[in-house]
C-alpha positions as CSV (number, residue, x, y, z in Angstrom):
1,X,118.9,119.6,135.1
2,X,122.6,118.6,136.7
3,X,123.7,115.5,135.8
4,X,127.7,114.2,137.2
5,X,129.4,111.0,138.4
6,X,128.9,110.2,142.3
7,X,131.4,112.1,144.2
8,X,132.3,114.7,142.1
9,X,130.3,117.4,144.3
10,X,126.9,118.0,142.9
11,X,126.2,119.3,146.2
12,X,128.7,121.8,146.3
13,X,127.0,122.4,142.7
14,X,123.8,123.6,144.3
15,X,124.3,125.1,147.7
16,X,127.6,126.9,146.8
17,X,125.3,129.3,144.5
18,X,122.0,129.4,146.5
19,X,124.2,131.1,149.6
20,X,125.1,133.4,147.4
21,X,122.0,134.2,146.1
22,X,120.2,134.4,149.0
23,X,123.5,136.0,150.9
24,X,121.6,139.7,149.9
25,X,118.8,138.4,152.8
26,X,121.1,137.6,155.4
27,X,120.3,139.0,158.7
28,X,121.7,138.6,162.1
29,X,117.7,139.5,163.8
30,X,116.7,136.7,166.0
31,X,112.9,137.9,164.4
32,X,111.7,134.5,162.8
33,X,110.0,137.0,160.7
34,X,113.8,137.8,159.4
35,X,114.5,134.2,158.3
36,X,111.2,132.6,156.1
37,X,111.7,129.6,154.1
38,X,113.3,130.6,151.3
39,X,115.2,127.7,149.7
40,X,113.8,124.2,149.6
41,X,116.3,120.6,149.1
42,X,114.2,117.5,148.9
43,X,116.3,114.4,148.9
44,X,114.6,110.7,148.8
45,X,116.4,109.3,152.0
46,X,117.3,110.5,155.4
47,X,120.7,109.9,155.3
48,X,121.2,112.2,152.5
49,X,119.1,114.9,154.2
50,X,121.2,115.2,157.0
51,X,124.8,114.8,154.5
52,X,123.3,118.2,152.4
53,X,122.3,120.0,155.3
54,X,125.9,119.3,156.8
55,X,127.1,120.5,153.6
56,X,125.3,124.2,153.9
57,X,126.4,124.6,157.7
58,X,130.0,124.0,156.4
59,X,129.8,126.2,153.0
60,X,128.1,128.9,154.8
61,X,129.4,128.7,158.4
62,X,130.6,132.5,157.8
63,X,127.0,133.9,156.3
64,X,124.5,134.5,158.3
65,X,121.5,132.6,157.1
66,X,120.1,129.8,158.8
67,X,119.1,126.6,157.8
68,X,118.0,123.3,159.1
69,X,117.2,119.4,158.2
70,X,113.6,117.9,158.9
71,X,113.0,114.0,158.4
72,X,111.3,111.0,159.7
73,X,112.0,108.4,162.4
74,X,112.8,111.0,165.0
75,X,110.7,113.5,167.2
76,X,109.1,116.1,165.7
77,X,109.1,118.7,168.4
78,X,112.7,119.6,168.0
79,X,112.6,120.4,164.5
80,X,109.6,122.1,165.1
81,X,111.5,124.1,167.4
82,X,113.9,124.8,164.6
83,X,111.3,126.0,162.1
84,X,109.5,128.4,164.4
85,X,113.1,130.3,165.2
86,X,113.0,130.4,161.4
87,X,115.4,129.1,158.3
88,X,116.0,130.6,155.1
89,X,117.6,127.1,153.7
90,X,115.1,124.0,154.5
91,X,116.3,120.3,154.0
92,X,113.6,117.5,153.9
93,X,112.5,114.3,153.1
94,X,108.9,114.7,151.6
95,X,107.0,112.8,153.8
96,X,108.1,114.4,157.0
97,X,108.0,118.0,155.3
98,X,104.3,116.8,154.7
99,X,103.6,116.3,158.3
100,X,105.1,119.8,159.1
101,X,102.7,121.6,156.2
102,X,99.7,119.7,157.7
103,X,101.1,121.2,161.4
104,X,101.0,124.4,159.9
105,X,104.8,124.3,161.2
106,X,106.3,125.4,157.5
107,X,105.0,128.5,155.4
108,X,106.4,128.3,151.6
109,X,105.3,131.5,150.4
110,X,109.0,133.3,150.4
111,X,110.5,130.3,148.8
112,X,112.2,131.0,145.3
113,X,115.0,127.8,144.8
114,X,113.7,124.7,144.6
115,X,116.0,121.4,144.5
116,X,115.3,117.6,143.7
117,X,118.5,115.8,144.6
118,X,118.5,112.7,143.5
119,X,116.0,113.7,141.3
120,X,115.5,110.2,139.7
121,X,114.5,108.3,142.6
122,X,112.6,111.5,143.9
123,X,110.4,111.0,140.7
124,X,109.4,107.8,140.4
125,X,106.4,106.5,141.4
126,X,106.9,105.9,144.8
127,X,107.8,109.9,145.5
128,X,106.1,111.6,142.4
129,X,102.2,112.1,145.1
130,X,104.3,113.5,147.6
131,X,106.3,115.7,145.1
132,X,103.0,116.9,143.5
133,X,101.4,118.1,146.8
134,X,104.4,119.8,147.8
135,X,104.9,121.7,144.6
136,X,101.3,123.0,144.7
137,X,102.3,125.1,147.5
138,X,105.2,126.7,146.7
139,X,105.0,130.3,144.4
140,X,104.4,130.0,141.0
141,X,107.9,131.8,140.3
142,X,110.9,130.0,141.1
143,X,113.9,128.2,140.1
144,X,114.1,124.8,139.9
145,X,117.0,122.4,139.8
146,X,117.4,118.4,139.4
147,X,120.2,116.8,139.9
148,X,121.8,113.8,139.7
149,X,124.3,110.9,138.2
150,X,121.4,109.0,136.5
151,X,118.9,110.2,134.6
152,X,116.9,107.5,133.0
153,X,114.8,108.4,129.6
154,X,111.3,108.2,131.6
155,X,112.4,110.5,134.3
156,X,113.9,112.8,132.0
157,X,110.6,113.3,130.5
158,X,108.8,113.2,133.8
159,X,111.0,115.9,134.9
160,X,110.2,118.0,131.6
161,X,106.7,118.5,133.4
162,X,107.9,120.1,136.2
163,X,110.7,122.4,134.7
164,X,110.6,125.6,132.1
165,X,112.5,125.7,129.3
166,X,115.4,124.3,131.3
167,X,118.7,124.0,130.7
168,X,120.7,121.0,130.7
169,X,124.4,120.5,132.4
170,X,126.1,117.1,131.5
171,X,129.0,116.3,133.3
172,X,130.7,113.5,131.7
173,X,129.1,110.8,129.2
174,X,124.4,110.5,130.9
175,X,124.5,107.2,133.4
176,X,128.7,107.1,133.5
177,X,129.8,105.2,136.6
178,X,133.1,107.2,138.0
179,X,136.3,107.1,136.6
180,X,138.2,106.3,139.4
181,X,136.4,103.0,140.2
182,X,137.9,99.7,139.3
183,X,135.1,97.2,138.2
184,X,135.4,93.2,138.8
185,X,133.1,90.4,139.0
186,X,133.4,87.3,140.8
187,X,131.1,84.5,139.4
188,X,129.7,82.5,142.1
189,X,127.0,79.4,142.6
190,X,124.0,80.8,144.4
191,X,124.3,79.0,148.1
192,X,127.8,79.9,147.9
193,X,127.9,84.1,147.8
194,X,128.3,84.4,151.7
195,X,131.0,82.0,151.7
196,X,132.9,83.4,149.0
197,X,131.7,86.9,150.5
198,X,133.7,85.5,154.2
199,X,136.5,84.5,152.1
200,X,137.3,87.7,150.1
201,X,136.9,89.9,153.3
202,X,138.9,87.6,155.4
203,X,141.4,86.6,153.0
204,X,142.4,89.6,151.7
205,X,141.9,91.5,154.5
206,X,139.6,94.3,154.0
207,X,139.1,96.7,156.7
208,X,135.8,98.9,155.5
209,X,133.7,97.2,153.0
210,X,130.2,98.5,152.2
211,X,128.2,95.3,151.1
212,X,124.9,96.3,149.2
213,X,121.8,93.6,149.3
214,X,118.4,93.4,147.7
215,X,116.2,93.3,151.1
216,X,116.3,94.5,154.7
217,X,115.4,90.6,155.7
218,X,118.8,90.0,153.6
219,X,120.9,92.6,155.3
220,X,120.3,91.9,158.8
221,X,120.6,87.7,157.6
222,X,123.9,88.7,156.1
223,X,125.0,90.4,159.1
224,X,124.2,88.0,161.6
225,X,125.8,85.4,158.8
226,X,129.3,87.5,159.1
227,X,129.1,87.9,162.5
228,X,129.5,84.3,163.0
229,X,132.0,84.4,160.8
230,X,134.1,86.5,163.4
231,X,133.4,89.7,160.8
232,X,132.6,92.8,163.0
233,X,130.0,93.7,160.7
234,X,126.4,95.5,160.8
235,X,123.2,96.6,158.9
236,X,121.5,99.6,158.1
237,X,118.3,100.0,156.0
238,X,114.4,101.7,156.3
239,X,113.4,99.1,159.4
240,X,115.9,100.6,161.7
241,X,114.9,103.4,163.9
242,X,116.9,106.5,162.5
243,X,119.0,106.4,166.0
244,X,120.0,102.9,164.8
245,X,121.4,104.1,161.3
246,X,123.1,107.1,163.2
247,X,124.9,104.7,165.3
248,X,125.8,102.0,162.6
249,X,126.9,104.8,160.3
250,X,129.4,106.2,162.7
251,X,130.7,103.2,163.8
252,X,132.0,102.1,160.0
253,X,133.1,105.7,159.6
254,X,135.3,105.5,162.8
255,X,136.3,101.7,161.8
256,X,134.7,100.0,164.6
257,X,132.7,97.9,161.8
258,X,134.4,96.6,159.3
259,X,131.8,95.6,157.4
260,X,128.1,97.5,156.6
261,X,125.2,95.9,155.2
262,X,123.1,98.0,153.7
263,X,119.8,98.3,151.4
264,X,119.8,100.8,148.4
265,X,118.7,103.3,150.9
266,X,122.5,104.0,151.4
267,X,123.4,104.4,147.8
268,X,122.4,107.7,147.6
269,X,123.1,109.3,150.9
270,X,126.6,107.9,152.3
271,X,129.9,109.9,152.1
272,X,132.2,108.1,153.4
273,X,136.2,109.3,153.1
274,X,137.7,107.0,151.1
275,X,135.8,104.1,151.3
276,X,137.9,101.5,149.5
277,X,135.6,98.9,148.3
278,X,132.0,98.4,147.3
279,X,130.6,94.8,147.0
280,X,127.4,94.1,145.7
281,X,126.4,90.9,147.3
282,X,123.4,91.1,145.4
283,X,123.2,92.5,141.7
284,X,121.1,95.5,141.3
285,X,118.0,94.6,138.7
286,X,117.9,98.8,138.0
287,X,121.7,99.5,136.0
288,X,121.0,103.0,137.4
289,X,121.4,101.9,141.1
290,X,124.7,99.8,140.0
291,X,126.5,103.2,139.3
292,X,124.8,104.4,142.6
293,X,126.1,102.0,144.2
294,X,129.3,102.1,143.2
295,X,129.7,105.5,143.6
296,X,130.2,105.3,147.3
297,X,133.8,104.7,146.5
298,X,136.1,106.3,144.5
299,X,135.2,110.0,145.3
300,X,136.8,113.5,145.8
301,X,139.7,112.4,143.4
302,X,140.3,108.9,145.3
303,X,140.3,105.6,143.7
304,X,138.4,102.6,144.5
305,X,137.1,98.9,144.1
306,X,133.8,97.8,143.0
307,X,133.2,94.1,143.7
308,X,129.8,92.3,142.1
309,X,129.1,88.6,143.2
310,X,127.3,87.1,140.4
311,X,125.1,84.1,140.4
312,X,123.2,82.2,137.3
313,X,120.0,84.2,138.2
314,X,122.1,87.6,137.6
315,X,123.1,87.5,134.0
316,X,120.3,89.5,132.7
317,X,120.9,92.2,135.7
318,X,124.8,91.9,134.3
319,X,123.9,92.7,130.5
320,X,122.1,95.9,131.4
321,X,124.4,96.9,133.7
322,X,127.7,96.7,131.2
323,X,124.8,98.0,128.5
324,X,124.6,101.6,130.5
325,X,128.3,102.1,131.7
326,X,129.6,101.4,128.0
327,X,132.0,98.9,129.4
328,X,132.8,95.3,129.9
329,X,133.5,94.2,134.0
330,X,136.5,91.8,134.0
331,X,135.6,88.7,135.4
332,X,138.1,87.3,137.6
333,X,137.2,82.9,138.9
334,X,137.4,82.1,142.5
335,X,138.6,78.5,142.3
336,X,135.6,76.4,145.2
337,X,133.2,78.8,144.6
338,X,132.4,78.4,140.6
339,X,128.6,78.4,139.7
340,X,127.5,75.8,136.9
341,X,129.2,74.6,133.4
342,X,126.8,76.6,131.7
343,X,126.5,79.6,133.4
344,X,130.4,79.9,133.6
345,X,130.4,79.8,129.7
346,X,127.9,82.2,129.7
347,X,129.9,85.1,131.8
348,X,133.4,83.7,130.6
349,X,132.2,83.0,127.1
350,X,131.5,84.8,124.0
351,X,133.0,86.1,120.7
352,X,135.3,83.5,119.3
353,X,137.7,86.5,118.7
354,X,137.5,87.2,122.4
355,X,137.8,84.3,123.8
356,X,141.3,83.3,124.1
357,X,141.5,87.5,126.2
358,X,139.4,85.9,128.3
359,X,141.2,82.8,129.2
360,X,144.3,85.1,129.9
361,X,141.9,86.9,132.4
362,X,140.7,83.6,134.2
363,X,144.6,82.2,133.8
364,X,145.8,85.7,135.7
365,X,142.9,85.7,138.3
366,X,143.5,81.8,139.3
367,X,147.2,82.8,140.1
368,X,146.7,86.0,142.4
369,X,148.0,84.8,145.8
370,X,144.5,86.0,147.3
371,X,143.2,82.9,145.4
372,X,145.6,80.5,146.7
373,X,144.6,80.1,149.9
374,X,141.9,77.4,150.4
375,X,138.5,78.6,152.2
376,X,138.1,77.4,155.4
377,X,134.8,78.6,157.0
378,X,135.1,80.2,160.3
379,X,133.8,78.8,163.0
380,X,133.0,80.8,166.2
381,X,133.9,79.1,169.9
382,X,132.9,79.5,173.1
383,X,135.6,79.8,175.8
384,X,136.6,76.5,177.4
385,X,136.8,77.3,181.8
386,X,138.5,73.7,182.2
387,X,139.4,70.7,180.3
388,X,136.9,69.1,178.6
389,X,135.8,65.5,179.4
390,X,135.8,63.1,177.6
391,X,132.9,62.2,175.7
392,X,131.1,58.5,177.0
393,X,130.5,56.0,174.9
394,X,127.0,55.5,172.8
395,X,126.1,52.4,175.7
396,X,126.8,54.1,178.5
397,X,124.6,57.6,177.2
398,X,121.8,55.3,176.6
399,X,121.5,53.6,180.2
400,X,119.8,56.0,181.7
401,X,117.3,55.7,178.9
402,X,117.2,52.0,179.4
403,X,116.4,52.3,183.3
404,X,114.2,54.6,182.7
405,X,112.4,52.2,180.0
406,X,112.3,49.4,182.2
407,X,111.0,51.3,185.5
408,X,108.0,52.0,183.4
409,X,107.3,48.4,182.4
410,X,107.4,47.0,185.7
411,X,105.0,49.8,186.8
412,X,102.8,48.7,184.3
């Protein structure tokens, strides 16, 4: 069991050694009979998938083993294809591996690594069926590794099920968000998070923001919300096609969108080169997916920002989020956008002791010049081809109306 912040290379942490273990088999035979299955990576999304198989094509570009990536949304008959010419490294989501086994497209029986990445959210209960059938056909002697940044008490001892006598590698403090990443919250009334969402972007001038939300219906709203904001921004979660996620991924990467919305289907696949910021529009109820979340940013030794939006119905999310990192987010007032008396006294509030800190922090966020600029919604406009006329009076628009009125009554 491997457990590290986001972005310190828990990848590299897995596939650097399972080259070189399986380096002894490498063969340059085109014989698929050369090349069986004989390491398997499940990950819980897609978009992880196709990152970790990346990640082997890179670290082993100069071995000769082969390996390939299998998941939903997209034909099958290509990565059938792939697995008849035969892989020694296999990287899957499960239930697309299923529909392989029950092709009879995939044979386990040479396999001898197995890896959960993202092991938490591959055990719970959504995965854990899947998991099980899987497991029951691969050889009885094998290693197994789990990995990753959180590893809540119930999946720990889930895990303990699956594994031997294993041993345990803890990178930094169990549930640690990364070091590198600068934690603020912005208290907010509900109805006003996309407004105050427009105005921090806009305002300040941000050029690649990832913006997390609770729902795809949310995503997409909050989208189409910034685009009429004049924000070049897009969605991507499970009810786009995988060609859709492609194409919105690449275009934030290559800074055509400045702005992606996305479901917590991205916080543990996306690797994005120094992403900058991290907003969570809405606030994670899991404290685990918080530190997923935020670990989109500030990896490979960068620095970055994480932004939460917090409304009265997010305080209880809030405790047991700053329970699990061990640390207190500064809270920083947008002046317009404050939620109610109460709930302000409620984030701002506390120890008597600590009080007077934290009217220094509210007195220091009210005069950052970001702040000093008034929100003005944006409102989009068509082109104008002439001069517009000039509007008629009320009378005049209701004549028509009139005549129309009276024609009828002298018909009748």
């Amino acid at each position: 069991m491997g457990g590290a912040q986001t972005g310190t290379g828990k990848t590299a942490a897995f596939a650097l050694p399972i080259l070189q273990k399986l380096s002894v088999y490498s063969s340059a035979s085109t014989s698929p009979a050369k090349h069986p299955v004989r390491a398997l990576v499940l990950t819980p999304t897609r978009e992880l998938a196709i990152q970790v198989a990346d990640s082997f094509r890179g670290y082993g570009k100069h071995v000769p083993l082969r390996s390939t990536v299998v998941y939903g949304g997209v034909d099958m008959n290509a990565q059938i294809e792939e697995l008849r010419r035969g892989v020694e490294i296999l990287v899957a989501t499960p239930g697309r591996l299923l529909d392989h086994v029950q092709n009879k497209t995939v044979m386990f029986g040479q396999v001898s690594v197995l890896v959960l990445d993202e092991a938490d959210r591959m055990l719970d209960m959504g995965f854990l069926p899947d998991i099980k059938r899987i497991i029951a056909l691969l050889p009885a002697q094998r290693q197994n590794l789990l990995f990753s940044a959180t590893f809540p008490d119930e999946i720990r001892t889930l895990a303990r099920t699956l594994l031997r006598n294993p041993a345990e590698l803890q990178i930094a403090a169990r549930n640690a968000a990364a070091e590198l990443v600068t934690h603020v919250l912005h208290p907010v009334a509900r109805e006003k998070k996309r407004e105050l969402l427009t105005y921090l972007i806009q305002t300040r001038e941000l050029r690649q923001v990832l913006v997390f939300t609770a729902t795809r219906i949310g995503a997409n709203r909050l989208a189409h919300q910034l685009r009429r904001d004049r924000i070049h921004a897009d969605a991507i979660h499970g009810d786009k096609s995988q060609a859709e996620r492609l194409v919105a991924l690449e275009d934030f990467k290559a800074g055509k969108t400045a702005v992606l919305v996305a479901t917590d289907v991205a916080s543990r696949g996306l690797d994005i080169e120094g992403l900058p910021q991290v907003i969570n529009f809405d606030v994670p109820h899991s404290p685990e997916d918080y530190v997923h979340r935020i670990g989109r940013t500030g990896r490979a030794g960068l620095t970055g920002e994480a932004i939460s939006l917090v409304a009265p119905d997010d305080l209880d999310a809030l405790a047991a989020i700053e329970k699990l990192i061990k640390k207190r987010i500064e809270r920083v007032l947008v002046p317009g956008f404050e939620p109610n008396a109460g709930t302000l006294a409620a984030l701002m509030g506390g120890e008597p002791s600590k009080r007077a800190g934290r009217q220094r922090e509210t007195a220091k966020a009210l005069a950052d010049p970001i702040f000093s600029k008034p929100y003005e919604p944006a409102v989009a406009t068509a082109p104008v081809a002439s001069e517009p006329k000039p509007e008629p009076s009320r009378s005049k628009r209701r004549r028509p109306q009139l005549a129309a009125l009276l024609g009828g009554l002298k018909r009748a």
